[in-house]
Every structure is written in structure tokens, then in C-alpha cells.
N, C-alpha and C positions, 0 to 999 in steps of 0.2 A: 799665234804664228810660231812656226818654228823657231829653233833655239839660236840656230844658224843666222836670222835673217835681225839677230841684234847683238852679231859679234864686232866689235870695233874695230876700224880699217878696212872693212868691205869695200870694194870700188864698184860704181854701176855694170850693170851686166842687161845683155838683151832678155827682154821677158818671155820671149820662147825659151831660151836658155834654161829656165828656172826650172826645177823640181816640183810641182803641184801636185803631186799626191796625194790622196786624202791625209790629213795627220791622224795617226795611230792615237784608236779609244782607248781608255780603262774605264769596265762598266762597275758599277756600284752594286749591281745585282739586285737594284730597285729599278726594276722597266719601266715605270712612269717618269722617274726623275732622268735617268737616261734620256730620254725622247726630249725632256727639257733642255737636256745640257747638248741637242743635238747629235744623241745617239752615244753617249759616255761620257769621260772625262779624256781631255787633251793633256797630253802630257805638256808640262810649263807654263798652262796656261792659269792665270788667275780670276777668280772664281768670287765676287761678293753677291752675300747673301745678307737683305733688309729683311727688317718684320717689327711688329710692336715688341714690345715685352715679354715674356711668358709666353707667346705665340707659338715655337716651335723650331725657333732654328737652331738653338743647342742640343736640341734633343735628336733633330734629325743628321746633324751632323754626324754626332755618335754613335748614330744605328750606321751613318756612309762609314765610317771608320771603321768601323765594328767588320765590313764586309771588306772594306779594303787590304785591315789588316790580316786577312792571308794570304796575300801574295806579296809581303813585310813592314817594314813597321811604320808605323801612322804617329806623326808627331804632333801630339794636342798643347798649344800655345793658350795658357787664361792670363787674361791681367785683371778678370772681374772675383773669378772666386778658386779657396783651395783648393789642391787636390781633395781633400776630404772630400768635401763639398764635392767635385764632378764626380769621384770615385762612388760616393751615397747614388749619384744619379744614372751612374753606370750598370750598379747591380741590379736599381729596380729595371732597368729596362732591356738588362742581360747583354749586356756591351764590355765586358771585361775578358779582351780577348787579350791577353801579356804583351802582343805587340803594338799596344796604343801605348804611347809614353805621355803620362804628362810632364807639363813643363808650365809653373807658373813665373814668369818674366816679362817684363814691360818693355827693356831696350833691345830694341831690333836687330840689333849687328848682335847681341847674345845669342839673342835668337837663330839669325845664320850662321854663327858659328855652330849651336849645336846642331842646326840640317846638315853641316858640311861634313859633320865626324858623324851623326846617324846615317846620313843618307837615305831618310824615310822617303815610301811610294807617296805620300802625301801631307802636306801640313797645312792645319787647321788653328788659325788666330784668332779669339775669341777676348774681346775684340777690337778694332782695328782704331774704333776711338782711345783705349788705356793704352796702347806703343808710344813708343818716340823712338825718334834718333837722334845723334847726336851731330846731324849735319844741319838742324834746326833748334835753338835754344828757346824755343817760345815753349806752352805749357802742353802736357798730353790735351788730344778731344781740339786744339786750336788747329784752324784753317788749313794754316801753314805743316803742321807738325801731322795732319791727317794725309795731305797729300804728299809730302815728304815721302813719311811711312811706308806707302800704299806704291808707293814710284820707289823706292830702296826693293820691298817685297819681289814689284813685278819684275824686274832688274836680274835679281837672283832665282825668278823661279824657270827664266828663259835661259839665264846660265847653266844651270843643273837641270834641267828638266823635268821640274818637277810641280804635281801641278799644289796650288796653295787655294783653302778659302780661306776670305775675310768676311767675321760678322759683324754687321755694320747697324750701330743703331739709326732711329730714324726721329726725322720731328715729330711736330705737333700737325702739321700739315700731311705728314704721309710719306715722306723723304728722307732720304736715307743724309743724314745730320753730317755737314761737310761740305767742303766746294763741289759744286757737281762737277767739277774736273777727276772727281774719285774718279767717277761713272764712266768717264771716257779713258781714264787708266786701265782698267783693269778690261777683261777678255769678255767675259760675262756675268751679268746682273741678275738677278732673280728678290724676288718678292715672296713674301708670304703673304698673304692675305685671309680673310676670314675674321671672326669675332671670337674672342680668348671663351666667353660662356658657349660660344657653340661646336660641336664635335666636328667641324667638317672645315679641313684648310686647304686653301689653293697657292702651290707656288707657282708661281709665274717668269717665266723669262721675259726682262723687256730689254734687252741686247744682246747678240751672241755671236760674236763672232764666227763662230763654227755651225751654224746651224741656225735654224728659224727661230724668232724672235717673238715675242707673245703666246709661246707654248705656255700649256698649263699642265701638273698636274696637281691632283687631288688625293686628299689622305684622310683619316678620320684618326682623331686622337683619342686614346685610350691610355690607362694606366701606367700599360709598358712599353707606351712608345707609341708613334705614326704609324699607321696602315694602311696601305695603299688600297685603294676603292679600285676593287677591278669592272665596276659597271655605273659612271658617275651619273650617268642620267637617270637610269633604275634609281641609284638613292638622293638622288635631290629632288625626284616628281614622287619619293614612295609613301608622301604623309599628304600630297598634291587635294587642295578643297577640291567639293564638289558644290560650294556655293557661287552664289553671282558674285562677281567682281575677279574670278582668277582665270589668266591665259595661260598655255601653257607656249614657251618659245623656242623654237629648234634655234638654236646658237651654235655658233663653230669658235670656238677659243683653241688656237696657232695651227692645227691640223687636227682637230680634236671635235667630233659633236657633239654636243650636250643639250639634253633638255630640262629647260628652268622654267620654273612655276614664277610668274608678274602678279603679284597683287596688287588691286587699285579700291582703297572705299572711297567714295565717293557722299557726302552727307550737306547739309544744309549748313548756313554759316551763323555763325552764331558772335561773328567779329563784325567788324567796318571793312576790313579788306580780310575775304576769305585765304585761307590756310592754305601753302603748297607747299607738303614734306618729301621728301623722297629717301629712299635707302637703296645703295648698290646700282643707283643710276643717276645721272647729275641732274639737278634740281632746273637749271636753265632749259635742258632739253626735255623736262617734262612741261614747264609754261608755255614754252614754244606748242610742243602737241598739243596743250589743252589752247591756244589760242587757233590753231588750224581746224580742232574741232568745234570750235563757235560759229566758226564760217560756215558747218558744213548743216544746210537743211536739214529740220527732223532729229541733229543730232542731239539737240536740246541744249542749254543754254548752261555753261560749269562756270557764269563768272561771278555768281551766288551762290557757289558749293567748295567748301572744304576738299584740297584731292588730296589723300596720303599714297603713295606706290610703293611696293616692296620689291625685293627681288632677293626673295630667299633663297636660306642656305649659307648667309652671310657672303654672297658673293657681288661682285662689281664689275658689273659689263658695261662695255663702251662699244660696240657695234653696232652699228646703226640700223641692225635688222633687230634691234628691240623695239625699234619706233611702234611696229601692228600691233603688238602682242601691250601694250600697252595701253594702245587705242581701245583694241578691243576688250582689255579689261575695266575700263572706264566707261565703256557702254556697258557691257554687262551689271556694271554696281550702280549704274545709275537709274539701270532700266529695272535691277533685282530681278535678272531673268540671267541663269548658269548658262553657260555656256557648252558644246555639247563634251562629253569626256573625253574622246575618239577624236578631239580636234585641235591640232597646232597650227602655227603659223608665222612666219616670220615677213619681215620688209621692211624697207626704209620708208619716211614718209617725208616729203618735200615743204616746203613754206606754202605752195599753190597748192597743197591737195591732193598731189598726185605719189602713188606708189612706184618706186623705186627698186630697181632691179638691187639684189646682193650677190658674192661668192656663194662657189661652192653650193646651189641648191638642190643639186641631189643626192649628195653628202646627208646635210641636215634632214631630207624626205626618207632618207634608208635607217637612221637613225632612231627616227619618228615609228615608221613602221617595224623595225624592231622591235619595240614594245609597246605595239599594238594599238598606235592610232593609222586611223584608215581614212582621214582627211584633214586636209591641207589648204590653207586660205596664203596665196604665195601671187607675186607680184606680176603682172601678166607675161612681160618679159620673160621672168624665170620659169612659164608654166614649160615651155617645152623641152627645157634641159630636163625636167624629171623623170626618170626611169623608174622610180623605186613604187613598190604594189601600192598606192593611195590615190586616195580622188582627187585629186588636187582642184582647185576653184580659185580661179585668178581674176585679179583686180587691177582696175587701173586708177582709182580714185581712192580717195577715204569715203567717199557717199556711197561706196559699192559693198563696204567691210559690212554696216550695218545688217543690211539684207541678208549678206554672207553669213553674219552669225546664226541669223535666229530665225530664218527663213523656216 
């Protein structure tokens, strides 16, 4: 929000009255992260950025700084390591533009004193658990002294105008470590995501005030830093099996299609209660599917089989047009009959059986046939929004999928 709209003393005003203009971007001059942050950076507005460890958000900031600092100076805040230390990680990843300053400081009002006499286009907290202030006497990293922080920050970044990120560790569960009252402080939230051993990260928006919420982008990590993946579904389907048990899934992550490879093996049990693991999909919505597929005649019996699902790439979708692509990768491994290469599909799959309309299916069908699949197993609802060049073959059941694949 404007800077205006948290000056103290305002009195109510009619909301026709108001000024809604879009608020003035600053782009990063990374077009993926852009689109995340809802088309730039808001000037004032506060910015936390989660991830594991080692993941990639000090790296990535320092490539944002690195471009912000030419249109002036980018003020870098660590309470975790010295300059030494950023400045080593600066060179290898050629971020040593004179007008990034570090500043290694823990108390927060130091801190806005030196924004007040720099006046930097942007300042970056790193991170937002080692501050304090002194308007809280409990320890850094406490409850209290995070949200304090984080509410001092945003305070001052709507005074001055200026926008600020906070990197924010996370737990053991996946959460950004703090009251979730941070989350609702600050303007916009973002995620990293992905596996530290594998090359390929997704950050994620999951709130945004300025913009669509659940955008993603994607980057691939290399020596000297993040690189943005200008064709994400090309390189998450380009290593894609040609064995039974893999589907391939047109996904839409915030206005974005992608298509991602489901693997499902499927094997005999060798327990008292068969195995259900899952990765980068939640393990309850896969028991549910394989309890819908027991129901369905012919589809054969998984409640003496081991299911493992994958969803590579190290990635984690929660749309419920993974429901087909999962189905039908668990027919495929159990039947040990591939699936055809030329063929996606997406849909949701209900408790009764039935296929489930999603967003956006001609999105995901243009996408598909962009590289060059020429059929489409899609929800019967969805068959008619399709415009894009593929065969599309629609369903109204899971008893229908079967046929569909291997007809």
C-alpha cells in the first residue's frame, strides 16, 4: 500500500475519493521473479523471502541487488555472516557492484538509522530471525522480538518508500519459523522450494498483495548463481521415461503452464500393511486415489501393492488436476504397459469416480502441444473450452481413463 495510506492522523475519506493507481514497479530485470512479485517491486512495500538452508535465497537476493544497484545504492543488512564471508560470495557469483553496501548489525533502529542517511533504492535483511529491537527485551529468533522486528521494518519501509526484503528461516515442518502473524505483516511472501542436491528451484508467491498469489518461478542453480529457465516445462519433461508407470501432467502454477512428469511404481507387498510414499504430493490424496481406484472394475486390486509416486523435478503441487495423471500413472505400472509419449492429461478426480472439470484448460492444451504432444485425456466438461491443435478425448469417470490410455 501506499506510503500515504499509514501516515498518522488521517481522517476517513469517501473511497471514490481515493487515488488507486496502480503503485509504481521497480523491475529486478529478472522477468520470472517480476511476474512473481506481480510485475516488479512496489516501492515501500515489504518483501519476505522463506526457503531451507543453502537453498538459494541469499544468493538470489544478491544477483536482485546486483541489478538494482544501478539505479543506486542497495543496502545489504547480515546478522548471520561477515562481510568477508558475503563479499567471497559476491565475487564468485560477480555481484560486486560498489553500490551494494554491507552492513553487518543486529539492532533494527541501527539499522534505520543507516537507511535514513543512505537513502538506498532497496534494503535486504538477512536475517529477520538475528534483529531485535529495543522496544522488545526478550531474546533475538523469540516470537515476540520477530514480530516486533518485522512491524518496526514495515513501519519504516511505508515512511520512506522504500521497498525492504526479509529472509526468513523456516522449520522443520516447512514454515517460515515465527508467529504466522509475520505473514500477515509484511506485503508479500515467497517460498523457495526444491531439493538443495537438485539443480532446479521454484520460488513461489503465496501472498501478494499487489499481484496474483501462487505464481511461480523457476531457476536452475549453477556455480555462479541462479538462472532463470526460459522454457520450464521443456526442462522438467527433458530426461521424461519412456517406461510404464509415468504420466505426463499439464499443470498451471499462478498463470504459468508447466508440464511435469508423475511417477507411480507400483509392486507387490512384502509388509502386513502395504507401503504408501509419496514425494511433491500429499500422501493422504494419494490413499484417497488409490482407494477410488479399488472401486473401479478391471482396475485391479492396489490394496496388496506397494504405491511409491513421484513428482519430479523436486517440485510440489497441490492442484487438483494432478488427481489423472496419477491415476493414470498407477495403471500404467501396474499394468507394465507405457503409456503413449504424445500423451497428457490433466483432471480432478472426485470420491464417487467421477472426473472433475479444472482452470484454465486451454492454457495447459497450448502448452502441451507446444512441445509436441498431440493428445489429451481431459475432463468431459473441459473438452469444449479447447482450442489448442490436439485430440483431446474426454472423460467422465475414472472407468473411462483405463480404455483411454491403452486403447
Amino acid at each position: 500500500m501506499p506510503a500515504t495510506a499509514m501516515s498518522a492522523g488521517s481522517s476517513p475519506m469517501p473511497i471514490d475519493a481515493i487515488d488507486f493507481d496502480t503503485a509504481p514497479r521497480v523491475s529486478t530485470t529478472i522477468p520470472s521473479l517480476d511476474r512473481v512479485l506481480g510485475g516488479g517491486l512496489v516501492i515501500g512495500a515489504v518483501t519476505l523471502v522463506g526457503g531451507e538452508p543453502g537453498i538459494g535465497k541469499s544468493t538470489l537476493l544478491l544477483q536482485v541487488a546486483e541489478h538494482l544497484a544501478e539505479g543506486g545504492t542497495v543496502l545489504y543488512v547480515s546478522g548471520e555472516e561477515s562481510p568477508r564471508q558475503i563479499a567471497m560470495r559476491a565475487r564468485r557469483l560477480g555481484t560486486t557492484n560498489a553500490s551494494i553496501r554491507l552492513y553487518t548489525e543486529t539492532s533494527v533502529e541501527r539499522i534505520l538509522a543507516e537507511v535514513e542517511k543512505l537513502r538506498p533504492v532497496a534494503v535486504i535483511v538477512d536475517s529477520i530471525q538475528t534483529v531485535h529491537t529495543a522496544t522488545n527485551n526478550s531474546m533475538p529468533g523469540s516470537v515476540g522480538q520477530v514480530r516486533d522486528s518485522a512491524g518496526v521494518l514495515m513501519a519504516a519501509a511505508k515512511r520512506l518508500s522504500i521497498p525492504i526484503f526479509l529472509i526468513g528461516h523456516i522449520t522443520k515442518e516447512g514454515t517460515i519459523a515465527g508467529p504466522k502473524t509475520l505473514e500477515h505483516i509484511v506485503d508479500t511472501v515467497l517460498y523457495f522450494e526444491g531439493e538443495k542436491f537438485q539443480n532446479y528451484r521454484v520460488v513461489r508467491a503465496y501472498k501478494n498483495r499487489f499481484g496474483p498469489a501462487n505464481e511461480v518461478a523457476i531457476f536452475e542453480m549453477h556455480d555462479d548463481g541462479l538462472e532463470e529457465v526460459p522454457n520450464p516445462s521443456a526442462a522438467l519433461i527433458s530426461q521424461r521415461s519412456q517406461s510404464a508407470g509415468s504420466a505426463i501432467l499439464a499443470a498451471v502454477e499462478g498463470t504459468r503452464p508447466l508440464l511435469i512428469e508423475v511417477q507411480t511404481l507400483v509392486s507387490p507387498t512384502h509388509f502386513p500393511s502395504p507401503r504408501r510414499m509419496a514425494m511433491g504430493i500429499e500422501a493422504n490424496r494419494v490413499s484417497l486415489l488409490l482407494a477410488v481406484l479399488d472401486r473401479v472394475k478391471d482396475a485391479g486390486a492396489f490394496a496388496q501393492q506397494d504405491i511409491y509416486v513421484n513428482v519430479t523435478g523436486g517440485l510440489q503441487i497441490d492442484e487438483p488436476a494432478l488427481d489423472l495423471a496419477v491415476i493414470a500413472a498407477a495403471l500404467s505400472s501396474q499394468r507394465n504397459t507405457p503409456i503413449r509419449h504424445d500423451l497428457a492429461l490433466f483432471g480432478e478426480v472426485g470420491l464417487l469416480g467421477e472426473v472433475r472439470s479444472v482452470s484454465q484448460p486451454d492454457l495447459r492444451a497450448r502448452e502441451a502441444a507446444a512441445l509436441g504432444f498431440r493428445r489429451m485425456i481431459v475432463p468431459h466438461s473441459n473438452a469444449t473450452e479447447i482450442r489448442a491443435d490436439v485430440d483431446v478425448i474426454p472423460v467422465r469417470r475414472v472407468e473411462e481413463v483405463a480404455s483411454a490410455l491403452f486403447e
